[in-house]
C-alpha positions as CSV (number, residue, x, y, z in Angstrom):
1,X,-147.6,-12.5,18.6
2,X,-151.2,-13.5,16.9
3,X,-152.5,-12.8,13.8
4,X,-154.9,-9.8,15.1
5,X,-152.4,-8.1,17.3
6,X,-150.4,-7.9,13.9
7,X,-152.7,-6.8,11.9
8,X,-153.6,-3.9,14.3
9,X,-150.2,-2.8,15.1
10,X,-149.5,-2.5,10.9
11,X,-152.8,-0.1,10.8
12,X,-152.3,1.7,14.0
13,X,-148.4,2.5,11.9
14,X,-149.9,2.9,8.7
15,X,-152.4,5.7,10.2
16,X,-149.4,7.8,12.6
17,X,-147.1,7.7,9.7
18,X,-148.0,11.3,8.3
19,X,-148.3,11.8,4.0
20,X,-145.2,12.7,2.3
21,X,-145.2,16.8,2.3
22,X,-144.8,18.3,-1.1
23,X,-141.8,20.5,-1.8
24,X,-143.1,24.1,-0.6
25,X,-142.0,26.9,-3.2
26,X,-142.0,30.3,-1.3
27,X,-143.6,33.0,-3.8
28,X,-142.5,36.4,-2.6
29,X,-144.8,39.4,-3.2
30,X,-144.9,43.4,-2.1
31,X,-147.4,45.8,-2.6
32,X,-147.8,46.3,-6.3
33,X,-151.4,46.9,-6.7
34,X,-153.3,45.2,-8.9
35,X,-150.3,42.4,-8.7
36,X,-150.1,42.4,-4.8
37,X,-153.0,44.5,-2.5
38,X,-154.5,44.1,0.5
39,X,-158.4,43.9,1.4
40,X,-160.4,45.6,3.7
41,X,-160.4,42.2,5.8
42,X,-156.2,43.1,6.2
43,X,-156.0,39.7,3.5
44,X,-153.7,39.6,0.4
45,X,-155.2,39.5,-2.7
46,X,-154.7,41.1,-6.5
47,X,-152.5,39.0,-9.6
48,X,-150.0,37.5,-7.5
49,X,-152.4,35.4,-5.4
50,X,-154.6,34.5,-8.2
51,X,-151.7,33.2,-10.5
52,X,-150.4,31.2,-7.4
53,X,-153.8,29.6,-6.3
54,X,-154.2,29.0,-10.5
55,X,-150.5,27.2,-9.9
56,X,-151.6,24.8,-7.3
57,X,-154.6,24.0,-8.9
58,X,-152.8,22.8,-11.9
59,X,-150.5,20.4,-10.9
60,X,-149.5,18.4,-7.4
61,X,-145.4,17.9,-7.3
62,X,-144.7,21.4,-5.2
63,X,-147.1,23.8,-3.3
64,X,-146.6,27.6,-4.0
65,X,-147.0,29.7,-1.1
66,X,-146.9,33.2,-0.6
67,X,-144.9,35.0,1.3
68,X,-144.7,38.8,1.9
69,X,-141.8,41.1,1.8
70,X,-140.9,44.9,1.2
71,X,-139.8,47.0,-2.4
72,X,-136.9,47.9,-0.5
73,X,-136.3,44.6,1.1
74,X,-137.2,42.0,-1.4
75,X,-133.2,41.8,-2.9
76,X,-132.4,40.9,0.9
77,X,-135.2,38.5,1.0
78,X,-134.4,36.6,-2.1
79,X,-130.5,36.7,-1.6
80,X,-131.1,34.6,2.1
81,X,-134.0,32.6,0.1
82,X,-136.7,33.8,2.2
83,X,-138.3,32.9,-1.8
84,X,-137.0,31.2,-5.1
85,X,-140.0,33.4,-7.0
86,X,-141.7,36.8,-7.9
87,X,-144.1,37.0,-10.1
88,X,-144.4,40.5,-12.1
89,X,-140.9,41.7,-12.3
90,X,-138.3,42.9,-14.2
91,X,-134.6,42.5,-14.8
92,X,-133.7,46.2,-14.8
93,X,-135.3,46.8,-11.6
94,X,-132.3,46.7,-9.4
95,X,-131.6,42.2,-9.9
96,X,-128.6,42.7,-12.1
97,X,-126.2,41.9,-9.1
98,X,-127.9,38.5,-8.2
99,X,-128.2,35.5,-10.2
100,X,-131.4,35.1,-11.1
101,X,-133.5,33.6,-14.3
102,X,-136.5,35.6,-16.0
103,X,-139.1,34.0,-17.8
104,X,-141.6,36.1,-19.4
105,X,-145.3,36.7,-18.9
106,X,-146.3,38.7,-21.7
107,X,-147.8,40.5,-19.6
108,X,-147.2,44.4,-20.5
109,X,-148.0,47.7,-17.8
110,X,-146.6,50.6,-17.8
111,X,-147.1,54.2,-15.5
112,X,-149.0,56.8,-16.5
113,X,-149.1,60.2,-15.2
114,X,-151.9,62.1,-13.6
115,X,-152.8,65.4,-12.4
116,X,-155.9,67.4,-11.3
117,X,-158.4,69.0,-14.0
118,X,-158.7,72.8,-13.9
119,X,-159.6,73.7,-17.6
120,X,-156.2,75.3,-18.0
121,X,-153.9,72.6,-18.1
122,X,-153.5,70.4,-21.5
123,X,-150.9,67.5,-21.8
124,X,-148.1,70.1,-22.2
125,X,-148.2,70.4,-18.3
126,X,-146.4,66.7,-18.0
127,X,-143.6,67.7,-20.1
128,X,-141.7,69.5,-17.2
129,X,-141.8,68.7,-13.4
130,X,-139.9,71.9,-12.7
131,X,-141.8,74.0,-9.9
132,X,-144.1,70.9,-9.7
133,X,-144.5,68.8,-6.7
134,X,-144.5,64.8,-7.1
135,X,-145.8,61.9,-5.5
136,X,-143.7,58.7,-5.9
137,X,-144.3,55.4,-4.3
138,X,-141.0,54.4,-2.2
139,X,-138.9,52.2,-3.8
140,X,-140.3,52.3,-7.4
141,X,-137.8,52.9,-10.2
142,X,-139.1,55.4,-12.7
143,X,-137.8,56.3,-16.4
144,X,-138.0,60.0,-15.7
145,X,-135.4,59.9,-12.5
146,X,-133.1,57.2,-14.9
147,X,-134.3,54.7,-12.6
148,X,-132.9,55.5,-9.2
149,X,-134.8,55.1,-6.7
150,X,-132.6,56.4,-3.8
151,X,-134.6,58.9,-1.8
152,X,-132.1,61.4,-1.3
153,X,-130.9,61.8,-4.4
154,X,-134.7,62.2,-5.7
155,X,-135.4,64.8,-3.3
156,X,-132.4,66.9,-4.2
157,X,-133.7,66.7,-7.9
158,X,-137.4,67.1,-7.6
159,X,-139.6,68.4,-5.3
160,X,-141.0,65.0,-4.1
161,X,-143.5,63.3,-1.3
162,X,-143.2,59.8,-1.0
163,X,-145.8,57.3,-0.2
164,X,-146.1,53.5,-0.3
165,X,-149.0,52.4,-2.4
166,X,-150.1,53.4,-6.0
167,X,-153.4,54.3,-3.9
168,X,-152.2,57.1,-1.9
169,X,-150.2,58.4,-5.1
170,X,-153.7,59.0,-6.7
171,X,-155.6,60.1,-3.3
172,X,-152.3,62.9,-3.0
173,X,-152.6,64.1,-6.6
174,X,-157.1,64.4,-5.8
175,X,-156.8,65.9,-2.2
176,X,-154.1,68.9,-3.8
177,X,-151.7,67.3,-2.1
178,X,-149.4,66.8,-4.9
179,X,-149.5,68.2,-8.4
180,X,-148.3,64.8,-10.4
181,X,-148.2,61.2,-9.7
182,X,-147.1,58.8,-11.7
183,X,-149.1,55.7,-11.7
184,X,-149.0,52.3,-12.3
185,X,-151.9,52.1,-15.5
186,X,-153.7,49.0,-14.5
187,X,-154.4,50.0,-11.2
188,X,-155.3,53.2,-11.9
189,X,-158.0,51.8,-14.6
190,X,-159.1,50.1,-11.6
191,X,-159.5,52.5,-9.0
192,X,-161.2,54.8,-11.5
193,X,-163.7,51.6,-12.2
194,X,-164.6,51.5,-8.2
195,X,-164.8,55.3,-8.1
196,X,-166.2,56.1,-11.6
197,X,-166.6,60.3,-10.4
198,X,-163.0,60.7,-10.3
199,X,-162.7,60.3,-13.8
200,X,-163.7,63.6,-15.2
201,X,-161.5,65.5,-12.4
202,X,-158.4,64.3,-13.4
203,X,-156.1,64.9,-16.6
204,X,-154.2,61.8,-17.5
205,X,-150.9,62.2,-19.6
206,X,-150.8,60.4,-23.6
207,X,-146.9,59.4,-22.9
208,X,-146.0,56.7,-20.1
209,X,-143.3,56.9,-18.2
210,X,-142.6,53.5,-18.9
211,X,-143.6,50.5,-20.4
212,X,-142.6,47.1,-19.0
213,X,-143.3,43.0,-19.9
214,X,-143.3,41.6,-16.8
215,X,-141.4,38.2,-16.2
216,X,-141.0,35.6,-13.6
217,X,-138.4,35.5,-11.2
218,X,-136.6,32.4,-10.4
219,X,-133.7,31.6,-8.2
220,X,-131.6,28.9,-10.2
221,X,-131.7,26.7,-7.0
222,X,-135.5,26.5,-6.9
223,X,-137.3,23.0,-6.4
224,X,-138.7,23.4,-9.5
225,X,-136.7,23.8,-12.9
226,X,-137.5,27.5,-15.6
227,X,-138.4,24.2,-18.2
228,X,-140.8,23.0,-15.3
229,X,-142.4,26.2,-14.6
230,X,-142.5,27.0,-18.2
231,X,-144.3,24.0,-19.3
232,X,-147.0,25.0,-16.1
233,X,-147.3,28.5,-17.5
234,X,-147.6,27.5,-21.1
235,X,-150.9,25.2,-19.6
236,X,-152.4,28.2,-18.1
237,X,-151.9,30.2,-21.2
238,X,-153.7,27.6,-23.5
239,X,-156.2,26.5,-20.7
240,X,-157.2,30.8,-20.9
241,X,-157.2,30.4,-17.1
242,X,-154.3,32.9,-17.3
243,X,-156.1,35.7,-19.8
244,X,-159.2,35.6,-17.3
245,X,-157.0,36.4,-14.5
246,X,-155.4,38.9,-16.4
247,X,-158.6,40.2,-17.6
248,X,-159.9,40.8,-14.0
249,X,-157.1,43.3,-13.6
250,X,-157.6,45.0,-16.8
251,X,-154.4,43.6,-18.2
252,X,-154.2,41.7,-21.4
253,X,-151.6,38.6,-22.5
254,X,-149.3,39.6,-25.7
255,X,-150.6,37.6,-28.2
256,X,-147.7,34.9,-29.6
């Protein structure tokens, strides 16, 4: 074989032999608005996309990809590791039966509830959902029902529609479809920022239903290590890249 032919077989192999994929690290995500939404284009966007394009853009060894799944179905999804992470959850939100590691965000949210304005009602009126009809999002866990989120038994205890985005919680409670919705605070700052009018016609409760710091889920066996992702999300933090995000969705990082 001559010198040329040589030389062209090593390029021609050197050009088919594809770059070393990085390690892929499935994010999952389910509506949560602001964390997870959907535009008017049908595309994902909010928090959770933000933080994971913020992610790739700070470091090469693994690529973070998204991947969508259900509030009912996400324990499924993570116990057959359809994804090793979630971004903006919580231990006491049903993961107490898988093994799981929790770093946290100090990021802190919490639900609100709202009703409609008539001049008669004062903040007295959330102290008692008795006679009252509600609008819950399916498959939250809320302080006020100790956290069960089990439709039946919510329905034999309250009088109760369900819907499946913080969004149709607020449009129920506006149209008279519902008397109270509870509401995740963030996003409701938000909506009431794209549709300003709305303010004055609703009565938002002082007390929140709950308060929660949200954390990072991990699955132990992930790619990537709770020091590894730590030391990323520590980079973000300093950088402010992570407070600008945050800030975008009317959120705020706990000061250390």
């Amino acid at each position: 074989m001559n010198k040329t032919l040589t030389i062209i077989i090593t390029i021609c192999l050197f050009v088919a032999t594809p770059l070393q994929a990085k390690p892929v690290v499935n994010v999952g995500g389910y509506l949560f608005a602001p964390y997870v939404d959907v535009s008017e284009d049908g595309l994902f966007q909010g928090f959770t996309i933000d933080l994971i394009a913020a992610f790739n853009q700070l470091q090469t060894e693994v690529e973070f990809q998204f991947v969508n799944t259900s509030i009912e179905n996400r324990y499924q999804a993570y116990d057959i590791r359809r994804f090793d992470m979630m971004f903006f959850e919580s231990p006491i939100w049903g993961w107490k039966s898988f093994i799981a590691e929790f770093i946290p965000l100090d990021i802190v949210d919490g639900e609100v509830f709202i009703t409609l304005r008539d001049g008669v009602k004062d903040q007295q009126y959330f102290d008692s959902f008795g006679n009252k009809s509600l609008s819950l999002v399916s498959g939250y866990h809320y302080q006020f029902a100790q956290w069960n989120n089990n439709e039946q038994d919510l329905m034999s205890d309250f009088d109760i529609q369900f819907v499946h985005t913080n969004r149709a919680s607020i449009e129920s409670v506006l149209k008279g479809r519902a008397d109270i919705a509870p509401v995740t605070l963030s996003y409701l700052q938000h909506y009431i920022k794209m549709y300003p009018k709305i303010r004055d016609n609703l009565l938002i409760s002082e007390k929140l239903d709950q308060t929660y710091s949200h954390s990072i889920l991990l699955n132990p066996k992930a790619v990537i290590s709770k020091t590894k992702l730590q030391k990323w999300l520590s980079d973000l933090q300093e950088s402010g890249r992570l407070n600008r995000i945050a800030k975008k969705y009317d959120l705020a990082i706990k000061p250390r």
